[in-house]
VEXROLO-316437 format. One record per residue (C-alpha): z negated, y negated, x negated. Coordinates in pm, whole numbers. Each point is the difference from the previous one (the first is absolute). Last residue first. Layout:
BEGIN
<ropa Z="Z" Y="Y" X="X"/>
...
//
This chain:
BEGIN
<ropa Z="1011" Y="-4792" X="1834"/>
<ropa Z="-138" Y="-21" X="360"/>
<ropa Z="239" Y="194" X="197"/>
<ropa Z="-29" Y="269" X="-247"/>
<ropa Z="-317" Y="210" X="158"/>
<ropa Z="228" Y="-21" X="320"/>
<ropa Z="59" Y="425" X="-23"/>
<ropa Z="-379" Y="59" X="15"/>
<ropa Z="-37" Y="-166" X="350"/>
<ropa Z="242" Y="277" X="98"/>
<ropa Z="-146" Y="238" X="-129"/>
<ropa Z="-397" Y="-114" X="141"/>
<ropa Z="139" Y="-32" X="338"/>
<ropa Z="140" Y="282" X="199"/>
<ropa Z="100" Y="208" X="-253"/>
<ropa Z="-329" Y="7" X="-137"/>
<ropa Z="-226" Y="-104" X="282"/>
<ropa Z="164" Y="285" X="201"/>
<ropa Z="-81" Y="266" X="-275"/>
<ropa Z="-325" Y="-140" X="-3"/>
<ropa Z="-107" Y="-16" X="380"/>
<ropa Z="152" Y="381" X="-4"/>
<ropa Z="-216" Y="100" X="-273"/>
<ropa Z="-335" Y="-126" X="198"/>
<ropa Z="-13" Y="234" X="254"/>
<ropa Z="15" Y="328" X="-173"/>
<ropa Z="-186" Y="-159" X="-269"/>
<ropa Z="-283" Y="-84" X="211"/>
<ropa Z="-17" Y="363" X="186"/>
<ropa Z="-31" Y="154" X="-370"/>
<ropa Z="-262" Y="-283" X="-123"/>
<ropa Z="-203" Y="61" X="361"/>
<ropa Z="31" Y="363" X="-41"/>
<ropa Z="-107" Y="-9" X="-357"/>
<ropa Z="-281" Y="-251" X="118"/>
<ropa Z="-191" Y="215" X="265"/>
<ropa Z="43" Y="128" X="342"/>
<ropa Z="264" Y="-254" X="174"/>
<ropa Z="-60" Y="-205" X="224"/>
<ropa Z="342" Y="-86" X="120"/>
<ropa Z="-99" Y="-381" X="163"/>
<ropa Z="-231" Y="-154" X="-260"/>
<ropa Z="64" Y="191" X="-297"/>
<ropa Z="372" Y="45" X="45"/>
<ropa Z="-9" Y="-400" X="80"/>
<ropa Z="-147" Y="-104" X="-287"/>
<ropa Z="164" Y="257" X="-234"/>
<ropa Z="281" Y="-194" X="129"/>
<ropa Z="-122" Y="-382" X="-98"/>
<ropa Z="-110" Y="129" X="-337"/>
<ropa Z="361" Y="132" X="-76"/>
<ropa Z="220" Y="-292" X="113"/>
<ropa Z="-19" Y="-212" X="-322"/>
<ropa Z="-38" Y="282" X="-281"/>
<ropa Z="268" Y="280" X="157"/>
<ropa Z="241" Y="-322" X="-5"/>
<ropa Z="-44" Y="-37" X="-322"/>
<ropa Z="19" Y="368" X="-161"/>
<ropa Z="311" Y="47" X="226"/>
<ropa Z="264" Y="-76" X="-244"/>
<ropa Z="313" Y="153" X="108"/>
<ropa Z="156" Y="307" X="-178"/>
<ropa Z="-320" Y="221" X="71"/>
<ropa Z="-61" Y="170" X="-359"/>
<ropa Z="-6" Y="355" X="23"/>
<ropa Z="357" Y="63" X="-233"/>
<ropa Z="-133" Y="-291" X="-214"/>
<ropa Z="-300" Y="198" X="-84"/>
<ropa Z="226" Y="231" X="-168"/>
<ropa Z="244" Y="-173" X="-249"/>
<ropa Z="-358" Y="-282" X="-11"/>
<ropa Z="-212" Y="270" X="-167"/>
<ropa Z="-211" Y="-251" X="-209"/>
<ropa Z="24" Y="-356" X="-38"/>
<ropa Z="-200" Y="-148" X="314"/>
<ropa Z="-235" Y="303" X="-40"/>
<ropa Z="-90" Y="-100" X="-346"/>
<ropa Z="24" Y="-380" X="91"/>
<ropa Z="-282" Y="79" X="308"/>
<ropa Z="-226" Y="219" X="-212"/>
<ropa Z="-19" Y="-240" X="-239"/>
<ropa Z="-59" Y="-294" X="187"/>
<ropa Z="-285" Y="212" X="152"/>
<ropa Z="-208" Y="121" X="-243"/>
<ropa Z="22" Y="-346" X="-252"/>
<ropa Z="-198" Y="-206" X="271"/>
<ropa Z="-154" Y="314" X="147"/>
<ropa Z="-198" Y="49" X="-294"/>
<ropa Z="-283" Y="-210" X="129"/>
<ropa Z="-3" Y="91" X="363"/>
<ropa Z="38" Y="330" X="-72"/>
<ropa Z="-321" Y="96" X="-228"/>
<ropa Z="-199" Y="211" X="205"/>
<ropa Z="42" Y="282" X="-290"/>
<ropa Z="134" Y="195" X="201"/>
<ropa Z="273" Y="-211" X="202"/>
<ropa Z="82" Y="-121" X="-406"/>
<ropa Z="78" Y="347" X="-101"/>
<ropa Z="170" Y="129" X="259"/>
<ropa Z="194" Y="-358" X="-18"/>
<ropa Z="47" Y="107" X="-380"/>
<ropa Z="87" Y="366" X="21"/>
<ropa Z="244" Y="-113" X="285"/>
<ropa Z="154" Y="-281" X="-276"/>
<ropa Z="23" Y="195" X="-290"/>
<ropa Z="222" Y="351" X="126"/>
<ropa Z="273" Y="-250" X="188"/>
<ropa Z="-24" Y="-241" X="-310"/>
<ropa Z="126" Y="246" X="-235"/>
<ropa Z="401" Y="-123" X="77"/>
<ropa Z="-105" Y="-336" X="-124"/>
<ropa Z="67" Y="-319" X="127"/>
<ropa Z="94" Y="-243" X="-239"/>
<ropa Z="-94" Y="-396" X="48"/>
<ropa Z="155" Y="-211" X="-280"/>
<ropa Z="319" Y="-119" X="252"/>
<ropa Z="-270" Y="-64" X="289"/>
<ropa Z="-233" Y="-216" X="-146"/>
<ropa Z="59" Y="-317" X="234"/>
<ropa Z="-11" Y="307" X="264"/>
<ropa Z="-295" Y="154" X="-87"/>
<ropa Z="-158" Y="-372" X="3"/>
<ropa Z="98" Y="-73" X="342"/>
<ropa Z="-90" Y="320" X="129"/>
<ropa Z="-296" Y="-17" X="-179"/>
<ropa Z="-103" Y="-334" X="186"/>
<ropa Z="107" Y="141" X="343"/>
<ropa Z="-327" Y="283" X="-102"/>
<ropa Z="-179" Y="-303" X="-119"/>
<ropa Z="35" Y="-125" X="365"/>
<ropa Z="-86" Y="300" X="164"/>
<ropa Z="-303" Y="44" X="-149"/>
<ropa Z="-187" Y="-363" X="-113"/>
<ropa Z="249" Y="-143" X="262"/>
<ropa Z="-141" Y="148" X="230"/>
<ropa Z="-381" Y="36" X="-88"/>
<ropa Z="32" Y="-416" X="-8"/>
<ropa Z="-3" Y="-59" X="406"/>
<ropa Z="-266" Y="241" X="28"/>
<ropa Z="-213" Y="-141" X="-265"/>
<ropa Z="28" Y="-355" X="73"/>
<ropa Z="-251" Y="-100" X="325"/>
<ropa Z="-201" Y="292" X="-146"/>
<ropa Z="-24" Y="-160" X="-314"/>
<ropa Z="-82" Y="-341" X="168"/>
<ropa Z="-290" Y="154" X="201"/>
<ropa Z="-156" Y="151" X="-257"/>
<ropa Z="-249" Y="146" X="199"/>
<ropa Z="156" Y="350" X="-67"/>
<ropa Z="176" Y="-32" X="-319"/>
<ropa Z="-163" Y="237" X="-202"/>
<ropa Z="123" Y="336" X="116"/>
<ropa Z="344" Y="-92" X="-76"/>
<ropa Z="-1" Y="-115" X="-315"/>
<ropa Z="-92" Y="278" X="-248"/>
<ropa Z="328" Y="246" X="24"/>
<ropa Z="213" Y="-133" X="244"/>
<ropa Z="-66" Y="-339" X="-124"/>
<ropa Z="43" Y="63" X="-382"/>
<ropa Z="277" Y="231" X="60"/>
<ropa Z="197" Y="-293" X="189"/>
<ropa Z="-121" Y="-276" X="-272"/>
<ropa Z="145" Y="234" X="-259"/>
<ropa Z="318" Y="87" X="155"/>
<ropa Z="79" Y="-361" X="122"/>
<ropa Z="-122" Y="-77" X="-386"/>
<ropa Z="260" Y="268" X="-102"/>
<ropa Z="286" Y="-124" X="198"/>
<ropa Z="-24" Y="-383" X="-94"/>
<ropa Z="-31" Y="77" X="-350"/>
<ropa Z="364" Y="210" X="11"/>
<ropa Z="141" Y="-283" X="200"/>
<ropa Z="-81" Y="-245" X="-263"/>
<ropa Z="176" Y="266" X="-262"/>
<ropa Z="251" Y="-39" X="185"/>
<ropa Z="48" Y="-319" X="92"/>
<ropa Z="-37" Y="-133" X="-332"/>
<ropa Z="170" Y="-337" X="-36"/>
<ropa Z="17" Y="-192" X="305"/>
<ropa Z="279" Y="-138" X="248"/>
<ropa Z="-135" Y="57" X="340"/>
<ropa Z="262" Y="188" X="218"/>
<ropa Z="-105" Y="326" X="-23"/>
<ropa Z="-357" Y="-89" X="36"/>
<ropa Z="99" Y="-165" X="345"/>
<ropa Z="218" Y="257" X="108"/>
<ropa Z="-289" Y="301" X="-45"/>
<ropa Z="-216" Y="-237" X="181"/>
<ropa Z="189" Y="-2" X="251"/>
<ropa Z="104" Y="343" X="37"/>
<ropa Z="-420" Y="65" X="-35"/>
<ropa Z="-27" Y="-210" X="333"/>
<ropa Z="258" Y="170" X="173"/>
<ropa Z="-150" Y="312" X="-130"/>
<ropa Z="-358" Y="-102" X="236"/>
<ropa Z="173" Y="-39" X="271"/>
<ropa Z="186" Y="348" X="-8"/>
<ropa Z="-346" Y="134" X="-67"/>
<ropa Z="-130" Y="-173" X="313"/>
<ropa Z="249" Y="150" X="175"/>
<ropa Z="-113" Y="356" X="39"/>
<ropa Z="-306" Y="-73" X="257"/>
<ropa Z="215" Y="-2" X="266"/>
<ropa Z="-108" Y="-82" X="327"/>
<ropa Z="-367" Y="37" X="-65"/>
<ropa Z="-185" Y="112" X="282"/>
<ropa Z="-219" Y="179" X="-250"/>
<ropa Z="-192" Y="369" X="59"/>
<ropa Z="300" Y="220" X="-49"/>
<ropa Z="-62" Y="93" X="401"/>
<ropa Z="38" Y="-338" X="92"/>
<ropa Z="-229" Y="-165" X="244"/>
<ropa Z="149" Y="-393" X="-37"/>
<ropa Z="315" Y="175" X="-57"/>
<ropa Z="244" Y="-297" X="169"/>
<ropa Z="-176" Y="-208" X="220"/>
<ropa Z="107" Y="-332" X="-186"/>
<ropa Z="177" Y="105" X="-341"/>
<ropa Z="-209" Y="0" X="-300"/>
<ropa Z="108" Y="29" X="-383"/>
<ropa Z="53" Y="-344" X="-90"/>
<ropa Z="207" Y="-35" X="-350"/>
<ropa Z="5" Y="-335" X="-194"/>
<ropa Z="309" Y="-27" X="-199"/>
<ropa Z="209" Y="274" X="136"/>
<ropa Z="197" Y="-315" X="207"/>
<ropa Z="37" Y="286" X="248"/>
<ropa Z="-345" Y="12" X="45"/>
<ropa Z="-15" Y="-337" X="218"/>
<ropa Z="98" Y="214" X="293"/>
<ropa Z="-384" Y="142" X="1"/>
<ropa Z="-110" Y="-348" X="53"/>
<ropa Z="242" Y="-60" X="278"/>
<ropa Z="-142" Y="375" X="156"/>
<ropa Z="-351" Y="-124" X="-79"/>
<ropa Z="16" Y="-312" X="162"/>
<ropa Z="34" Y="190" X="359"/>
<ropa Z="278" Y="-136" X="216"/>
<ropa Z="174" Y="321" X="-18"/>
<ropa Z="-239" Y="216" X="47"/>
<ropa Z="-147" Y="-161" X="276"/>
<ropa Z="295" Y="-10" X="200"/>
<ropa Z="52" Y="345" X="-62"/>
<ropa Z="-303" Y="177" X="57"/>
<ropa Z="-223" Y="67" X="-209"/>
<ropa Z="-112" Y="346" X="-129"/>
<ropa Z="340" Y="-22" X="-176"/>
<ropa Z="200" Y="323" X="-96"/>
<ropa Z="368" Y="-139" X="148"/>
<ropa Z="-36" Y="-354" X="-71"/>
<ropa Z="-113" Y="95" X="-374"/>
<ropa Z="257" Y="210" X="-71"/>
<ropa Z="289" Y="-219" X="62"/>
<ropa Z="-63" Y="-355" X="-68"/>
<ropa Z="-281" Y="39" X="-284"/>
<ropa Z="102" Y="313" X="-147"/>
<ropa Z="376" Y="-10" X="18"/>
<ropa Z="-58" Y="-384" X="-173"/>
<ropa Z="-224" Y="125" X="-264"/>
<ropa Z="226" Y="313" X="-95"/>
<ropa Z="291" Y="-232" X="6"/>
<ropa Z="-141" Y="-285" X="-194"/>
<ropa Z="-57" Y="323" X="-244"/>
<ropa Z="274" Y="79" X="-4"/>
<ropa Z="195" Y="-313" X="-25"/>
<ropa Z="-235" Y="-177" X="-261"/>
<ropa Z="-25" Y="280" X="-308"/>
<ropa Z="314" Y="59" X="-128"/>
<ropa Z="163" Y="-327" X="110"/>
<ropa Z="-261" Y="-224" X="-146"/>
<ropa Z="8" Y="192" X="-294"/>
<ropa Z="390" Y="-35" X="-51"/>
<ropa Z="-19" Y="-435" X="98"/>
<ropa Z="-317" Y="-37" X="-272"/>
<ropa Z="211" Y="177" X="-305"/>
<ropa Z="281" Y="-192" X="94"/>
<ropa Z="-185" Y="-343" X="32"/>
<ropa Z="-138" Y="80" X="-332"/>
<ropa Z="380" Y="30" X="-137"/>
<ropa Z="267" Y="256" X="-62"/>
<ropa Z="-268" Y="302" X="96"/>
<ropa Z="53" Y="336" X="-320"/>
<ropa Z="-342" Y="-103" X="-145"/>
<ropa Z="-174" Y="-60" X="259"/>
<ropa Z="100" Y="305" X="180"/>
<ropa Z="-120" Y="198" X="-268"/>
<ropa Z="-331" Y="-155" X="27"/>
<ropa Z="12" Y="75" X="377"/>
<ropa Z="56" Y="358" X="-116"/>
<ropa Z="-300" Y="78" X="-236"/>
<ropa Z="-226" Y="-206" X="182"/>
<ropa Z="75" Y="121" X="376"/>
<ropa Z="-1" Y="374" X="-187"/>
<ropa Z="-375" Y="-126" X="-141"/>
<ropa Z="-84" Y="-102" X="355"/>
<ropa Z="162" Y="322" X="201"/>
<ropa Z="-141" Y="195" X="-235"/>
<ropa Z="-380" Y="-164" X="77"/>
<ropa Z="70" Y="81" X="354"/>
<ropa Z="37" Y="333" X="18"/>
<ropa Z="-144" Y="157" X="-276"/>
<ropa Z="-383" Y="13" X="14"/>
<ropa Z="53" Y="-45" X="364"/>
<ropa Z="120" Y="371" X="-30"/>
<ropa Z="-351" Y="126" X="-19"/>
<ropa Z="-196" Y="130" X="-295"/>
<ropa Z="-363" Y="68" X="-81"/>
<ropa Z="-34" Y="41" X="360"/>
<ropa Z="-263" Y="-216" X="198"/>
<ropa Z="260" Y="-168" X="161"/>
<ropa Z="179" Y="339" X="168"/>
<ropa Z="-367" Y="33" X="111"/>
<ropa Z="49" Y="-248" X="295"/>
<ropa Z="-317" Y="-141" X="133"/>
<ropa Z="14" Y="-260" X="-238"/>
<ropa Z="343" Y="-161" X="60"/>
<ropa Z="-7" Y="69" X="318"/>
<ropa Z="130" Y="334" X="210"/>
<ropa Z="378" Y="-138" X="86"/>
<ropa Z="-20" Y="-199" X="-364"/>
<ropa Z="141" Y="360" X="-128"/>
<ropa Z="311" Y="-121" X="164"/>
<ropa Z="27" Y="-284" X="-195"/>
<ropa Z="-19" Y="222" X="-328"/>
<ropa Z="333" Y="171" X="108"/>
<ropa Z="188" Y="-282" X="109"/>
<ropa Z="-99" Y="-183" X="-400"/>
<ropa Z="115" Y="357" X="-140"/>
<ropa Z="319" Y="-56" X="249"/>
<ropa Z="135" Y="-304" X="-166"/>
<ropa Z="-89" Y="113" X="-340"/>
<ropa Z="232" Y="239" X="35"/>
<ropa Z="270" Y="-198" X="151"/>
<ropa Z="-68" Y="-205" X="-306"/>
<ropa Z="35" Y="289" X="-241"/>
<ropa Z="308" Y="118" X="143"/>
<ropa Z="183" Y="-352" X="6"/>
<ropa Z="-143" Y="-49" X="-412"/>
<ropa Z="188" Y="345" X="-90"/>
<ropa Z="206" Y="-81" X="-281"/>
<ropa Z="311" Y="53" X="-129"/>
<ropa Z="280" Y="-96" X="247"/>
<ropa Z="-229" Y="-304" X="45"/>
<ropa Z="131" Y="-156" X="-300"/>
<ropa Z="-219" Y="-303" X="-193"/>
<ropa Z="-332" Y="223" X="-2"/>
<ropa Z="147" Y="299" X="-179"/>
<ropa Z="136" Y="-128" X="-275"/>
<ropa Z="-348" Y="-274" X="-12"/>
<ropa Z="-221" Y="347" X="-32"/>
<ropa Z="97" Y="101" X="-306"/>
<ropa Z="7" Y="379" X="2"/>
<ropa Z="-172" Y="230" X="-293"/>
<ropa Z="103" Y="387" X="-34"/>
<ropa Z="-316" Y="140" X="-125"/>
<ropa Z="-103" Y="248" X="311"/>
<ropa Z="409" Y="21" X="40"/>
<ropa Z="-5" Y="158" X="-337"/>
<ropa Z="-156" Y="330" X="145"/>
<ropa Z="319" Y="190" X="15"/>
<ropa Z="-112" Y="375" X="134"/>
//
């Protein structure tokens, strides 16, 4: 048997400038349905559940690839946009439609129809004009009037996905903004600015938390600074894996290192802290790796996004109105529903936006 493909090195910018050879659409699909999957676990609260008292659930992975992939590709995107107007114009159309649309369906459509109000009220109800406000995915509002105020998944949050979408607008910004400064030493300035993130998030997680009750300012802070001090780094990475993508090599003995290291790390209660390295790894070996045959089960449109936007507002509904016995039947009965919302917000909406990304040059 040839073992050289355990040694056999590939650089990871080949692979990220052609899609023919990697496997980014698979992984975010993926990821799409890890974040679906933990949701549904939500069904019997967070600490009732024991699926969140396992060493390992698939929130681990979900949504921190989708940040360091949002990194790693809207960094790419940078780089190949005409002008900052360009670069603004594409991720305004890859992330505004759909979800607009997933906000709009929800507030107009399924909230008139599962209201404990009736219609009048509903509609002339501040919280259905403050709800509409979402779409400019600035400020999110998660309540609808009426609508899941005894939820089975214990929230009558609309959908509590788009905060994250929110919260990437924000970190597109910035990313723009640093791009476009003219300093020496972005880098390595981007390098420091990862590991104190890192160091102030294992700092907190580790000694912090416990001490800030009474501290009314730190607990004013905390939550709104925990995602950025995860999530956020992880986009960070992205952004720096891709700056360093032509002296990045991706080894073939990766596939027997990495399990023996999350194993390792899920053991040794030490996740949260290696996850920073742990998971941009994984996600750029599998990116890389077997593309001739994932291809062959990769969905030719992109549904990853439009599973994301409408997802929370199914499981919802299967929870509240199917009842079904446990979360792997809700997660099963939720993707059942949910794929055809995102095969219709594809073709329907998000590839067509998608093919004005040059009207703005």
């Amino acid at each position: 048997m040839n073992w050289n493909w355990l040694f056999t090195g590939k650089i990871l910018g080949e692979h990220i400038k052609d899609d023919r050879r990697n496997n980014f659409m698979l992984i975010r699909l993926a990821a799409a349905l890890m974040v679906m999957e933990t949701h549904s676990h939500i069904l019997a609260g967070k600490e009732k559940d024991p699926y969140f008292q396992q060493h390992f659930h698939f929130s681990f992975l979900g949504l921190p690839s989708f940040f360091f992939l949002s990194g790693l590709l809207v960094t790419q995107s940078l780089y190949t946009s005409s002008s900052w107007k360009n670069f603004l114009w594409k991720r305004f159309l890859r992330l505004y439609p759909a979800a607009c649309l997933s906000i709009l369906a929800a507030a107009l459509i399924m909230g008139p129809c599962v209201t404990a109000f009736g219609i009048k009220d509903y509609f002339s109800s501040p919280l259905l004009y403050q709800y509409l406000q979402t779409c400019s995915l600035i400020r999110i509002h998660f309540l609808l009037p009426g609508v899941f105020n005894h939820s089975a998944l214990g929230t009558d949050s609309i959908n509590s996905s788009l905060w994250t979408i929110s919260m990437e607008i924000k970190l597109y910004i910035g990313l723009l903004a640093a791009w476009l400064v003219k300093i020496p030493g972005k880098r390595k300035i981007l390098l420091a600015l990862i590991a104190t993130l890192i160091a102030i998030s294992c700092f907190l997680t580790k000694y912090g938390i416990e001490n800030i009750n009474g501290m009314e300012w730190m607990e004013w802070i905390y939550p709104k600074l925990l995602p950025y001090l995860t999530y956020g780094v992880l986009f960070l990475a992205g952004v720096l894996c891709n700056l360093y993508k032509d002296r990045i090599i991706i080894r073939g003995y990766w596939i027997i290192l990495l399990p023996l290291t999350f194993i390792a790390s899920f053991w040794l209660g030490i996740f949260f802290f290696t996850s920073y390295i742990l998971i941009p790894a994984l996600v750029i070996f599998a990116a890389i790796h077997g593309s001739a045959y994932l291809k062959k089960i990769t969905p030719k449109a992109d549904l990853s996004y439009g599973i994301y936007v409408f997802a929370f507002p199914v499981q919802q509904l299967v929870a509240n109105y199917l009842h079904p016995a446990g979360p792997f039947r809700l997660f099963l009965y939720s993707v059942a529903a949910v794929l055809p919302l995102a095969i219709l917000s594809w073709y329907g909406v998000e590839k067509r936006s998608m093919a004005l990304k040059q009207r703005i040059p």
